[in-house]
mmCIF file of the N, C-alpha and C atoms, coordinates in Angstrom:
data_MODEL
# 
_entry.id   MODEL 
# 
loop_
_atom_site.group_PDB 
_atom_site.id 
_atom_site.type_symbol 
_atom_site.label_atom_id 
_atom_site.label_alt_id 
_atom_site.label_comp_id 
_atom_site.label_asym_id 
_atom_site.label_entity_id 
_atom_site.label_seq_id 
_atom_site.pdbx_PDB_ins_code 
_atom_site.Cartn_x 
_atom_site.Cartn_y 
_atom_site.Cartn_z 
_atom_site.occupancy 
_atom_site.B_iso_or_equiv 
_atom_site.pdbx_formal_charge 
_atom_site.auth_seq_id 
_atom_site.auth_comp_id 
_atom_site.auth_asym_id 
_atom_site.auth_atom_id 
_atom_site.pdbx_PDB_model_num 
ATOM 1   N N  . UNK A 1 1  ? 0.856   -1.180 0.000  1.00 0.00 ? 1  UNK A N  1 
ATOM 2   C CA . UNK A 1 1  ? 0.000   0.000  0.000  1.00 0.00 ? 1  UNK A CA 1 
ATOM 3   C C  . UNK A 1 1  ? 0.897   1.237  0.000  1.00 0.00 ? 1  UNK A C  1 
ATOM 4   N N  . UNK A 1 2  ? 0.247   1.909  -0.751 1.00 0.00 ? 2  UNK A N  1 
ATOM 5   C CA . UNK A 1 2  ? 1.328   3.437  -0.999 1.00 0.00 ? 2  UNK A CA 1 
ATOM 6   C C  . UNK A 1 2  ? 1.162   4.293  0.486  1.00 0.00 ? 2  UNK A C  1 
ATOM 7   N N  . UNK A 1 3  ? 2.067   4.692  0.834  1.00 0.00 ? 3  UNK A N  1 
ATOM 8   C CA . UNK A 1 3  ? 2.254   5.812  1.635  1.00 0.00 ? 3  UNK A CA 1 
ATOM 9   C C  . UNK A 1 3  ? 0.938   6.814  1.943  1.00 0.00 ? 3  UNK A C  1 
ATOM 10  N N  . UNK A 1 4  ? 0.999   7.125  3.062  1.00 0.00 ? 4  UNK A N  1 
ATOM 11  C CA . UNK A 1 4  ? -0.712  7.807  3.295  1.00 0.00 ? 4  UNK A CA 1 
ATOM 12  C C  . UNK A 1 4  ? -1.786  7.463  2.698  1.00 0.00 ? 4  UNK A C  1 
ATOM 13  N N  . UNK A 1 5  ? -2.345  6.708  1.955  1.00 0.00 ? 5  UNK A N  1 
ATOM 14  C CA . UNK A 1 5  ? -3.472  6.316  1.400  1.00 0.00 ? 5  UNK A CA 1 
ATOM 15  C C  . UNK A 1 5  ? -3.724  5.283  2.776  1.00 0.00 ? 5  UNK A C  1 
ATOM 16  N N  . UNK A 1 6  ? -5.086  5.438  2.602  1.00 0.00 ? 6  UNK A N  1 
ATOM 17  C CA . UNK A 1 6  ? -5.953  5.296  4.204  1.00 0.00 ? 6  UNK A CA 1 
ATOM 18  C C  . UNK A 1 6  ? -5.615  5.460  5.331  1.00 0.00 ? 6  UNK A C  1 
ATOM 19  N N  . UNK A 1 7  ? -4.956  6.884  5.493  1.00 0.00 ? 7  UNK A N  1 
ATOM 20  C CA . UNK A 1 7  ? -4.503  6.913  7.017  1.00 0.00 ? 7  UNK A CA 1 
ATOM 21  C C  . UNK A 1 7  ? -5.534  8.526  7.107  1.00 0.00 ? 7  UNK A C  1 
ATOM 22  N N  . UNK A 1 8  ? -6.128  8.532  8.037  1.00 0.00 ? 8  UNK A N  1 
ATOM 23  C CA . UNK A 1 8  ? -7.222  9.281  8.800  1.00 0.00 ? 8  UNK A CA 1 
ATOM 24  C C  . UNK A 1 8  ? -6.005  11.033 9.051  1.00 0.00 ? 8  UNK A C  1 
ATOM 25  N N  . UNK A 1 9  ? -6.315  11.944 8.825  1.00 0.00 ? 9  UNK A N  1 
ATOM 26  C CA . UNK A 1 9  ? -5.569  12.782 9.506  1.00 0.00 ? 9  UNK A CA 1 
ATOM 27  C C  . UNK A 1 9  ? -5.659  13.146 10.926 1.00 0.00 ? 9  UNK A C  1 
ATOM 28  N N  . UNK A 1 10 ? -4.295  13.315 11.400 1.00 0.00 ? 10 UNK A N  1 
ATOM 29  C CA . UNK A 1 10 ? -4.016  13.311 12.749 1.00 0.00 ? 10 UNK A CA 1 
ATOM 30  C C  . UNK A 1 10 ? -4.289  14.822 13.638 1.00 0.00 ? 10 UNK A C  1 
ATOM 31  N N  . UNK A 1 11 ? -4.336  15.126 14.427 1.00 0.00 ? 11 UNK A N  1 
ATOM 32  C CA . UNK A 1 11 ? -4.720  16.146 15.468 1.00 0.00 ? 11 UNK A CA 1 
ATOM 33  C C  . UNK A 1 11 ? -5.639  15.893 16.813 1.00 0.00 ? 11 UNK A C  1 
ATOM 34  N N  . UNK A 1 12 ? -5.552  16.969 17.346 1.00 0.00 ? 12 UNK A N  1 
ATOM 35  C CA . UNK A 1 12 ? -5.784  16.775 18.909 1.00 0.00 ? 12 UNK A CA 1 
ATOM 36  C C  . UNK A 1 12 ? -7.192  17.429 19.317 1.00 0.00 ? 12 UNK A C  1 
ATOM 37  N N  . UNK A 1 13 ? -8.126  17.446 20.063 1.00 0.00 ? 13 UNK A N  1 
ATOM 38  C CA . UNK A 1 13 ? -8.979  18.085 20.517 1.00 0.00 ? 13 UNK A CA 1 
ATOM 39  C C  . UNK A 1 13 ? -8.680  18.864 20.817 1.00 0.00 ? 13 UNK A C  1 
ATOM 40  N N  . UNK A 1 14 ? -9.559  20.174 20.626 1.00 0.00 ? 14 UNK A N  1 
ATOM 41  C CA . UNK A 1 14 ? -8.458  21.460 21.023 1.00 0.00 ? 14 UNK A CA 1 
ATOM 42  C C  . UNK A 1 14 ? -8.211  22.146 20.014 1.00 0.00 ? 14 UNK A C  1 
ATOM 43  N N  . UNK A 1 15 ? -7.391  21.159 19.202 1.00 0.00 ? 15 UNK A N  1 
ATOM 44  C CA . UNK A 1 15 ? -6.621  21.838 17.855 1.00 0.00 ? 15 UNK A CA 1 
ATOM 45  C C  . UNK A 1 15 ? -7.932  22.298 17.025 1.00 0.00 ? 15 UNK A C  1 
ATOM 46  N N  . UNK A 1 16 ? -7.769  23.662 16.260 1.00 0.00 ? 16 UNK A N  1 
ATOM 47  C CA . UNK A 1 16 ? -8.589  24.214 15.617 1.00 0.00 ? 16 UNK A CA 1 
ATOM 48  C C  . UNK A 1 16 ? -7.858  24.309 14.113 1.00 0.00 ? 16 UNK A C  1 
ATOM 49  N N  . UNK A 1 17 ? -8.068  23.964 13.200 1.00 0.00 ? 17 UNK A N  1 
ATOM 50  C CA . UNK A 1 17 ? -7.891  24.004 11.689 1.00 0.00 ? 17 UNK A CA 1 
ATOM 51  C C  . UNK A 1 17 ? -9.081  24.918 10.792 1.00 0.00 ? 17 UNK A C  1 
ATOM 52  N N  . UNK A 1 18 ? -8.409  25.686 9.537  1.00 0.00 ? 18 UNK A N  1 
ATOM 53  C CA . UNK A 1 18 ? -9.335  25.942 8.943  1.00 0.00 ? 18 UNK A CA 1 
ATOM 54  C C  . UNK A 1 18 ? -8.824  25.129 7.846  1.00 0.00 ? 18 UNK A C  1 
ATOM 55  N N  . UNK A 1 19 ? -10.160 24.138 7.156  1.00 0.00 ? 19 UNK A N  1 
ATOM 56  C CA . UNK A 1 19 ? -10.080 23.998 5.375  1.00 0.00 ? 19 UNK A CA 1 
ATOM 57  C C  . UNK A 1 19 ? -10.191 24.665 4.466  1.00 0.00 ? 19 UNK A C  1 
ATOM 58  N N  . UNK A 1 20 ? -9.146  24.984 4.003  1.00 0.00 ? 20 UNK A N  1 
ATOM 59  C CA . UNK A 1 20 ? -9.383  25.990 2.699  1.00 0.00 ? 20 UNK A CA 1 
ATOM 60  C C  . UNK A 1 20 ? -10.178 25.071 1.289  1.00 0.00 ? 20 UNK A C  1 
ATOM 61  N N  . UNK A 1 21 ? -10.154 23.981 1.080  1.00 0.00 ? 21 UNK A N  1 
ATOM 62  C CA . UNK A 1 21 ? -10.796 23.431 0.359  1.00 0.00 ? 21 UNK A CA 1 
ATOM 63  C C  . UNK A 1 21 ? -12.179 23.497 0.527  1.00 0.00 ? 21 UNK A C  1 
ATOM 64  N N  . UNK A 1 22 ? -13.048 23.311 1.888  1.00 0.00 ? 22 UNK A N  1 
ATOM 65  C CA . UNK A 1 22 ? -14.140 22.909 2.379  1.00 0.00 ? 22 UNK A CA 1 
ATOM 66  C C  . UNK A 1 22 ? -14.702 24.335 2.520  1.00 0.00 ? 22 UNK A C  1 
ATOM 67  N N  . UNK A 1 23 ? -13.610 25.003 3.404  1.00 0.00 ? 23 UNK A N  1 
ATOM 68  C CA . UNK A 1 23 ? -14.005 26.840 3.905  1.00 0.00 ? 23 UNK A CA 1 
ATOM 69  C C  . UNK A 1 23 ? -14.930 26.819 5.334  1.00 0.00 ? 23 UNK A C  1 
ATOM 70  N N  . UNK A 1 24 ? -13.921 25.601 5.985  1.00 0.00 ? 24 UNK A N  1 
ATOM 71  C CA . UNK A 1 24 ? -14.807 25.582 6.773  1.00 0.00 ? 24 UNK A CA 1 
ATOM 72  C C  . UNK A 1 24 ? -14.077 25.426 8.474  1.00 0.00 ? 24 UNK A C  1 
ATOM 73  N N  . UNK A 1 25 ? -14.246 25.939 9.730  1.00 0.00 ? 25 UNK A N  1 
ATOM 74  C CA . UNK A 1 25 ? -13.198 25.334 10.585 1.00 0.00 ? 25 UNK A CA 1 
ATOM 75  C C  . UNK A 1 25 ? -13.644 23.793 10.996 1.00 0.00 ? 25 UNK A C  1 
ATOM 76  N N  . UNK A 1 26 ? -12.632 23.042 11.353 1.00 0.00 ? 26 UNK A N  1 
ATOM 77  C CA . UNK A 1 26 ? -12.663 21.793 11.898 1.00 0.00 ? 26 UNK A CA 1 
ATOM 78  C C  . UNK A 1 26 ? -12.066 21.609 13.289 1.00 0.00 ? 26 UNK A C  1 
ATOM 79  N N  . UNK A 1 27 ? -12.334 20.920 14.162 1.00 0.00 ? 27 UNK A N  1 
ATOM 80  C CA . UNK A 1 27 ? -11.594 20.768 15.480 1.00 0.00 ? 27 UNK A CA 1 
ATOM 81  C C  . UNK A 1 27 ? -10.722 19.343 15.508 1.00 0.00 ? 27 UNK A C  1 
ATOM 82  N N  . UNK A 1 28 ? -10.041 19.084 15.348 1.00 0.00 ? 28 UNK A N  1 
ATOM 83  C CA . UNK A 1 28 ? -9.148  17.714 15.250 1.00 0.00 ? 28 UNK A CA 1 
ATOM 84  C C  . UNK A 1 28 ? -8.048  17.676 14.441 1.00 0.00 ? 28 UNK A C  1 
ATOM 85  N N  . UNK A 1 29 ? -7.805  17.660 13.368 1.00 0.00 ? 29 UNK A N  1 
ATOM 86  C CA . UNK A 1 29 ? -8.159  18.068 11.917 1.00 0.00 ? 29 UNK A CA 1 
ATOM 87  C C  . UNK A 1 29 ? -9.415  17.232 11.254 1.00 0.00 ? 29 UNK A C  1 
ATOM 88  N N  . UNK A 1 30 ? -10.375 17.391 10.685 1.00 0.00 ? 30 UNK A N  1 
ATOM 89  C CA . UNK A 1 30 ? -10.994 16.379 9.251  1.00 0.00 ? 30 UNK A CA 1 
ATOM 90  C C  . UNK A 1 30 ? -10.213 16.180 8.441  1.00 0.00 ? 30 UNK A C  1 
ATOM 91  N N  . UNK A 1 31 ? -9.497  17.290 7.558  1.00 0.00 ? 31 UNK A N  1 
ATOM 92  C CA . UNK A 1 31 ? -8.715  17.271 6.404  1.00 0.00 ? 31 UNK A CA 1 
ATOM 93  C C  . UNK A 1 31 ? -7.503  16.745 5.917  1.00 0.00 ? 31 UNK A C  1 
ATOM 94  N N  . UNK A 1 32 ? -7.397  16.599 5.023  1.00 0.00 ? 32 UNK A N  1 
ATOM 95  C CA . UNK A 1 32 ? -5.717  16.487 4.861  1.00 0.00 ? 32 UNK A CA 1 
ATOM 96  C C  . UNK A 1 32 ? -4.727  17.430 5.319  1.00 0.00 ? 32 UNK A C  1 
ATOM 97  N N  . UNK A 1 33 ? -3.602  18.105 5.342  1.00 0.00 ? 33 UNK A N  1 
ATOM 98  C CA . UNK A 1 33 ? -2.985  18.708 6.006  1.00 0.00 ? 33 UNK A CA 1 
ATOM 99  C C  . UNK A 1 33 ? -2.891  19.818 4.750  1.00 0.00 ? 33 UNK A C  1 
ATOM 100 N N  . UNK A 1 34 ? -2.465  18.847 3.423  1.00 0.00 ? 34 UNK A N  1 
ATOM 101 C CA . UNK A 1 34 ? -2.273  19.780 1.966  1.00 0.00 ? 34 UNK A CA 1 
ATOM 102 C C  . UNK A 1 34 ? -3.572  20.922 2.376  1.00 0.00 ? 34 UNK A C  1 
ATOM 103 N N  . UNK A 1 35 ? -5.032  20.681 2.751  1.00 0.00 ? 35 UNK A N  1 
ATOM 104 C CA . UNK A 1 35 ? -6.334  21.263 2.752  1.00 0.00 ? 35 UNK A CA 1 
ATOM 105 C C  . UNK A 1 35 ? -6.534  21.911 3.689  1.00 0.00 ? 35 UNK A C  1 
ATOM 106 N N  . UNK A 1 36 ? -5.272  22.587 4.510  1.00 0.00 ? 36 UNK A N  1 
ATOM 107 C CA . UNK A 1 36 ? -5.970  23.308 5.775  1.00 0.00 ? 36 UNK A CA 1 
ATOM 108 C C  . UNK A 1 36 ? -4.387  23.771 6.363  1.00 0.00 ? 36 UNK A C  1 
ATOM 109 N N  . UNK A 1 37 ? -5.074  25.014 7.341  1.00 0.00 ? 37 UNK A N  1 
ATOM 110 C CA . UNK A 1 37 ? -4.113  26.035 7.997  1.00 0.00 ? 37 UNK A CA 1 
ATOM 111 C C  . UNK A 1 37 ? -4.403  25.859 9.150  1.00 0.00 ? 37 UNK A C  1 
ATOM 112 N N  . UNK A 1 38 ? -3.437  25.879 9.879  1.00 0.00 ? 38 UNK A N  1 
ATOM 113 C CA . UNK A 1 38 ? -3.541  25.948 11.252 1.00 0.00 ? 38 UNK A CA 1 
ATOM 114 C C  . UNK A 1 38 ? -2.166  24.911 12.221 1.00 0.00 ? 38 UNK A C  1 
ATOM 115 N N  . UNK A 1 39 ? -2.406  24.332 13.528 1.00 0.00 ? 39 UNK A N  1 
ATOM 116 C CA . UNK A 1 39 ? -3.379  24.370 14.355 1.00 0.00 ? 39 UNK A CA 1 
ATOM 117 C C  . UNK A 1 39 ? -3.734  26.035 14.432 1.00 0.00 ? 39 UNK A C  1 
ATOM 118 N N  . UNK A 1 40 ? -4.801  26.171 15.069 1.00 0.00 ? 40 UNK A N  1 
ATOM 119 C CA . UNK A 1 40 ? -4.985  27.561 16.014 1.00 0.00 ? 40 UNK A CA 1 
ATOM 120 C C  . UNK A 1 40 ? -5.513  27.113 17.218 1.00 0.00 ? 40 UNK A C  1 
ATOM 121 N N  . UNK A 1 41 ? -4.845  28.157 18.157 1.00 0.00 ? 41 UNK A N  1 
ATOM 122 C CA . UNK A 1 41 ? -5.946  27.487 19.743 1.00 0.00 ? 41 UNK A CA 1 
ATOM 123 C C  . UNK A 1 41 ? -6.904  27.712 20.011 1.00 0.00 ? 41 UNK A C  1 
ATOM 124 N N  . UNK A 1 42 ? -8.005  28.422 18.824 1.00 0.00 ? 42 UNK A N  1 
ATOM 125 C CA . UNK A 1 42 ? -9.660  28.536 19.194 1.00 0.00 ? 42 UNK A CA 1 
ATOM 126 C C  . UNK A 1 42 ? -10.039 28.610 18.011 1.00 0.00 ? 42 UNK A C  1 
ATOM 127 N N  . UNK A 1 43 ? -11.220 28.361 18.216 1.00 0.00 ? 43 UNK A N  1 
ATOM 128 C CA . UNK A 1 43 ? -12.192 28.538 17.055 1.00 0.00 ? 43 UNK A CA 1 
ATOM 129 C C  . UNK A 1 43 ? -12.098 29.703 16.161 1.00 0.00 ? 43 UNK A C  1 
ATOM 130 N N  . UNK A 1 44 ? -12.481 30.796 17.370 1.00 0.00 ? 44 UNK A N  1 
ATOM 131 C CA . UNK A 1 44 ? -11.892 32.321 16.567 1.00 0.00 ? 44 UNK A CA 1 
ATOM 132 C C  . UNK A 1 44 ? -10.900 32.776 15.655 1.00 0.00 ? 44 UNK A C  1 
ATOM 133 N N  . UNK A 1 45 ? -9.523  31.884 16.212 1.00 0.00 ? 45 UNK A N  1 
ATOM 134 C CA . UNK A 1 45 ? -8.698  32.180 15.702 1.00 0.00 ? 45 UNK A CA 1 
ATOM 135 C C  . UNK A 1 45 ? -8.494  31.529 14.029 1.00 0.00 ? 45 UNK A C  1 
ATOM 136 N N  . UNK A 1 46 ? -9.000  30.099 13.875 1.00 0.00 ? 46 UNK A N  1 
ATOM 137 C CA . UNK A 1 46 ? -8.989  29.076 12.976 1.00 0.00 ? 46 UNK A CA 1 
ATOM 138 C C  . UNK A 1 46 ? -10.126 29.888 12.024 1.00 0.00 ? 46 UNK A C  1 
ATOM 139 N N  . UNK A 1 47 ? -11.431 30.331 12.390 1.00 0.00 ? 47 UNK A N  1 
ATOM 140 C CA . UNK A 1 47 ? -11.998 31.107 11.586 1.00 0.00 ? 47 UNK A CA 1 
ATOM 141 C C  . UNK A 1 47 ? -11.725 32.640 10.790 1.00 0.00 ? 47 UNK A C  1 
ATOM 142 N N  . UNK A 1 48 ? -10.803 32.964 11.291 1.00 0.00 ? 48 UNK A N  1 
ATOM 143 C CA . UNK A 1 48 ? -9.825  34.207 10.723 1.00 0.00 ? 48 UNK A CA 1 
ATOM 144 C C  . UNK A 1 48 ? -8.664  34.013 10.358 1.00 0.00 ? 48 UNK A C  1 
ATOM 145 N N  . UNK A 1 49 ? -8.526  32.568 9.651  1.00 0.00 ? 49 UNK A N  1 
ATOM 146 C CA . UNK A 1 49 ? -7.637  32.283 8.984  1.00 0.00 ? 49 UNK A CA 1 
ATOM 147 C C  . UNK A 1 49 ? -6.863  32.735 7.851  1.00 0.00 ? 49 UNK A C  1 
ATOM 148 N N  . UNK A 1 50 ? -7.827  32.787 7.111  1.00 0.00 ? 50 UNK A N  1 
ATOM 149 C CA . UNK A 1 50 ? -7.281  33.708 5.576  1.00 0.00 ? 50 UNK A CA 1 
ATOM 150 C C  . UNK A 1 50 ? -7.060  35.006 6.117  1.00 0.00 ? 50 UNK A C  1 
ATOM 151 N N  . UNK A 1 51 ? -7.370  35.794 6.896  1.00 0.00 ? 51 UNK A N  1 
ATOM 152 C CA . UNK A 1 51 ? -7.065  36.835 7.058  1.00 0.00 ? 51 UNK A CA 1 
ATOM 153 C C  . UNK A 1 51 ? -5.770  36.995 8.045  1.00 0.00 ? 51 UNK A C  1 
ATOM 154 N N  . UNK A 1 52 ? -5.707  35.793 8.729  1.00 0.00 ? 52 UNK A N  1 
ATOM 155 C CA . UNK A 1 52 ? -4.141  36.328 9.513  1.00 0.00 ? 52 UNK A CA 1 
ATOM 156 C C  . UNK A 1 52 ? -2.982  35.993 8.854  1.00 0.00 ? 52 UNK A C  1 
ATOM 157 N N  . UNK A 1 53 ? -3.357  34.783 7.931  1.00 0.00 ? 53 UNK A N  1 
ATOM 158 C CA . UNK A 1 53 ? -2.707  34.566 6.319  1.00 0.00 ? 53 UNK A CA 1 
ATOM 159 C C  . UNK A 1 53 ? -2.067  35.148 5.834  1.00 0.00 ? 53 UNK A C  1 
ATOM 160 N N  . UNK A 1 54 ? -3.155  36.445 5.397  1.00 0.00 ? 54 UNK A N  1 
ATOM 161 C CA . UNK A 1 54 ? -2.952  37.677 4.636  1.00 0.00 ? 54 UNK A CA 1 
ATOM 162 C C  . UNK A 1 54 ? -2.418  38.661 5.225  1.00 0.00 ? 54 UNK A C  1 
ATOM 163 N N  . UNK A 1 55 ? -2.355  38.673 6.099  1.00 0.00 ? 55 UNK A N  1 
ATOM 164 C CA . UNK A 1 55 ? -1.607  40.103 6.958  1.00 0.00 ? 55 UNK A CA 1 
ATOM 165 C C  . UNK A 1 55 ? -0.565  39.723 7.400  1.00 0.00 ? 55 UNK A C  1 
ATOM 166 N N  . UNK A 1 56 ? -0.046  38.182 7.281  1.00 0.00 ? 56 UNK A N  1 
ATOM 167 C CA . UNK A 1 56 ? 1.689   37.835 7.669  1.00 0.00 ? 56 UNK A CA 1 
ATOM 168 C C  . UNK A 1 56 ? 1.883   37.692 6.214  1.00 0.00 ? 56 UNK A C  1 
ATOM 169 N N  . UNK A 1 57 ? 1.472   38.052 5.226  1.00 0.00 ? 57 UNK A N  1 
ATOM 170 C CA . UNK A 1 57 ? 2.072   37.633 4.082  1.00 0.00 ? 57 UNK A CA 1 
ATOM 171 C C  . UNK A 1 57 ? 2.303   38.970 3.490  1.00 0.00 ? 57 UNK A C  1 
ATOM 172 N N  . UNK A 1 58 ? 1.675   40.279 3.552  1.00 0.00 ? 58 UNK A N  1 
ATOM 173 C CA . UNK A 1 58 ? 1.690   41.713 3.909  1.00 0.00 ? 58 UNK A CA 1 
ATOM 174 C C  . UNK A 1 58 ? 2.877   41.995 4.732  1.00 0.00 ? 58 UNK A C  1 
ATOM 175 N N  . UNK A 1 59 ? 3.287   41.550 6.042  1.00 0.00 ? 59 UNK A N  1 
ATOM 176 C CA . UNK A 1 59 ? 4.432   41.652 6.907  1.00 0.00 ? 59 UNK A CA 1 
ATOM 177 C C  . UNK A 1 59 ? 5.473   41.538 6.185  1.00 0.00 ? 59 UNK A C  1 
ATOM 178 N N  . UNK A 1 60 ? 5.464   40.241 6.076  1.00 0.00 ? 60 UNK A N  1 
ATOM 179 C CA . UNK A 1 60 ? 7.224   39.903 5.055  1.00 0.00 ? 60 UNK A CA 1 
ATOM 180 C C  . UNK A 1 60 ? 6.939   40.322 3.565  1.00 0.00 ? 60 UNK A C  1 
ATOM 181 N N  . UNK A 1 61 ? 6.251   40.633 3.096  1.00 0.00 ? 61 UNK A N  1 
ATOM 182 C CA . UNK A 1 61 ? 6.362   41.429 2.020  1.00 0.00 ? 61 UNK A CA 1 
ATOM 183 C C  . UNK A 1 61 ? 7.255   42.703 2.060  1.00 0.00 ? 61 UNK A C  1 
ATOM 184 N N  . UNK A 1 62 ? 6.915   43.174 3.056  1.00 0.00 ? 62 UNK A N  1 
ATOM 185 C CA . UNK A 1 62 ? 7.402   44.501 3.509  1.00 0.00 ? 62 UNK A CA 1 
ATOM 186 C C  . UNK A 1 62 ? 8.818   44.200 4.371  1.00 0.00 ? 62 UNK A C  1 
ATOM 187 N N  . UNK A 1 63 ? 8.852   43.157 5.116  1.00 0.00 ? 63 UNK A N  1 
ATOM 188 C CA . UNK A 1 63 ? 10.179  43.094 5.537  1.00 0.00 ? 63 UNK A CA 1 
ATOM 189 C C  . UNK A 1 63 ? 11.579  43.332 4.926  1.00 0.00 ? 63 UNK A C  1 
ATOM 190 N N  . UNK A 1 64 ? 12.252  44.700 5.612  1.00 0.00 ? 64 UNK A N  1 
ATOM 191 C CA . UNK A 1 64 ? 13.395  44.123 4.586  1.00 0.00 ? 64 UNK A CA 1 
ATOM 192 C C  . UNK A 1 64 ? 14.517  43.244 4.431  1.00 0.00 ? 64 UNK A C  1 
ATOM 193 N N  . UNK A 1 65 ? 14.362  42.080 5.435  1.00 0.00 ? 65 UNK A N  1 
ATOM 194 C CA . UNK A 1 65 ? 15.202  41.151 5.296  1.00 0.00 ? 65 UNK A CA 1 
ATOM 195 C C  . UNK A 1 65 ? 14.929  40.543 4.693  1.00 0.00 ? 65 UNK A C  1 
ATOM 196 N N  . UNK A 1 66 ? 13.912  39.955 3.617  1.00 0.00 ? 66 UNK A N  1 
ATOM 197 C CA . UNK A 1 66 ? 13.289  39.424 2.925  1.00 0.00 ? 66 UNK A CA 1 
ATOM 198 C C  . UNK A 1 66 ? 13.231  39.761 1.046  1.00 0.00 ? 66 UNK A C  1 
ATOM 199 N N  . UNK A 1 67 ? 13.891  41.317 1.117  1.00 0.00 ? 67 UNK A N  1 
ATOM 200 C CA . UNK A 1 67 ? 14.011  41.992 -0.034 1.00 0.00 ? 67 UNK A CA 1 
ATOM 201 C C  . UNK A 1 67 ? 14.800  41.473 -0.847 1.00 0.00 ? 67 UNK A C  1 
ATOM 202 N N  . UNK A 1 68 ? 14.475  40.928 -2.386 1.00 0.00 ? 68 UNK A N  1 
ATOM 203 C CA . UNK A 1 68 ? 15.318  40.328 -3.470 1.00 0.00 ? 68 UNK A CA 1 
ATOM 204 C C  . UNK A 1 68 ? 15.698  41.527 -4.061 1.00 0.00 ? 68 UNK A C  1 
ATOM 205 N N  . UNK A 1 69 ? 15.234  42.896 -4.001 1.00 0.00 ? 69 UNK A N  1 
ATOM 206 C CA . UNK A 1 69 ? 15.641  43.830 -4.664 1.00 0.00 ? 69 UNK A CA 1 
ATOM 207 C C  . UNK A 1 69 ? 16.590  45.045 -4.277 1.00 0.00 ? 69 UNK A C  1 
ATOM 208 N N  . UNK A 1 70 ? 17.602  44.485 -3.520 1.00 0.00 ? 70 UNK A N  1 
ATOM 209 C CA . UNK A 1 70 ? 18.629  45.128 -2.595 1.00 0.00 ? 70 UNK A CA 1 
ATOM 210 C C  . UNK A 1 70 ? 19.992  45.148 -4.078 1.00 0.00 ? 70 UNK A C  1 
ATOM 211 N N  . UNK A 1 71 ? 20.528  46.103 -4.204 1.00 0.00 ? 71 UNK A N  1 
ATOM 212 C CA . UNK A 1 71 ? 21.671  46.160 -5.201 1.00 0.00 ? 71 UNK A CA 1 
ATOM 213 C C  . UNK A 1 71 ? 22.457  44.995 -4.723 1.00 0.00 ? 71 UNK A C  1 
ATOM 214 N N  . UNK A 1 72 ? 22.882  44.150 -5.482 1.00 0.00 ? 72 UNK A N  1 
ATOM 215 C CA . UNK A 1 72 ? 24.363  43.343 -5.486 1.00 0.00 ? 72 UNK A CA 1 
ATOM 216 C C  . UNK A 1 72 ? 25.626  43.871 -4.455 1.00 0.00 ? 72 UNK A C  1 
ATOM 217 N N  . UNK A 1 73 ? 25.923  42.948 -3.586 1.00 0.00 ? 73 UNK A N  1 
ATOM 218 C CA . UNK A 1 73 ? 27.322  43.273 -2.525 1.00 0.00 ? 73 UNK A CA 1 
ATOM 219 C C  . UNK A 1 73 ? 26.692  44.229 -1.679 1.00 0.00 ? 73 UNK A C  1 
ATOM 220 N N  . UNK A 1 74 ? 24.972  44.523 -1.793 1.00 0.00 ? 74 UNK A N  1 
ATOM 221 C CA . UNK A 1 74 ? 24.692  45.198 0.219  1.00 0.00 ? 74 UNK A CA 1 
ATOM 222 C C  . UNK A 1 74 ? 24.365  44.076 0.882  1.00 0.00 ? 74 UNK A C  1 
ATOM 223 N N  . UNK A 1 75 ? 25.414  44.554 1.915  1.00 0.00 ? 75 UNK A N  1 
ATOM 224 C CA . UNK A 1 75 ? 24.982  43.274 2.516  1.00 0.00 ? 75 UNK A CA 1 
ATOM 225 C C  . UNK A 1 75 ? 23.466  43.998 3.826  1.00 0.00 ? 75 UNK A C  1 
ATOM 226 N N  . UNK A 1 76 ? 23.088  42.935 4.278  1.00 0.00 ? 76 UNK A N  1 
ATOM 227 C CA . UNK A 1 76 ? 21.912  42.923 5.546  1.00 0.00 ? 76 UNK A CA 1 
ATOM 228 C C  . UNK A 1 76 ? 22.723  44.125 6.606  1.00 0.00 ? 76 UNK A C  1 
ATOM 229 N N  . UNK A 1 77 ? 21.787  44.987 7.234  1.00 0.00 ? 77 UNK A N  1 
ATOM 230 C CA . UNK A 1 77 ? 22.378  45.496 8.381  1.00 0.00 ? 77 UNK A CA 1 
ATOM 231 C C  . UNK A 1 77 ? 22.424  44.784 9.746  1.00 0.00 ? 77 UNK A C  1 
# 
């Protein structure tokens, strides 16, 4: 039998996941892992998923340690 095919996904009570496939939160996981963000430690948090997503992905956008567009030989401060 191939690798992960029929194995249940793993998580804890407690643990809060959102499915981005489904769009939905789960407490355990339901999903595959590929299908979902998280853990989070509440519901609240697992349901404002895409959005805390989006605002750490906004962060390091802006970070400039993260900048590919620094001239050649600067180095990091």
């Amino acid at each position: 039998m191939a690798l992960g095919f029929g194995r249940k996904p793993t998580g804890k009570p407690g643990e809060w996941f959102y499915c981005i496939k489904h769009g939905k939160v789960e407490e355990g996981p339901e999903c595959p892992a590929k299908d979902r963000l998280g853990p989070y430690a509440t519901r609240g948090e697992a349901a404002a998923a895409l959005e805390i997503a989006a605002e750490r992905n906004r962060e390091w956008q802006n970070d400039p340690r993260w900048r590919d567009d620094r001239p050649a030989g600067e180095d990091e401060d």
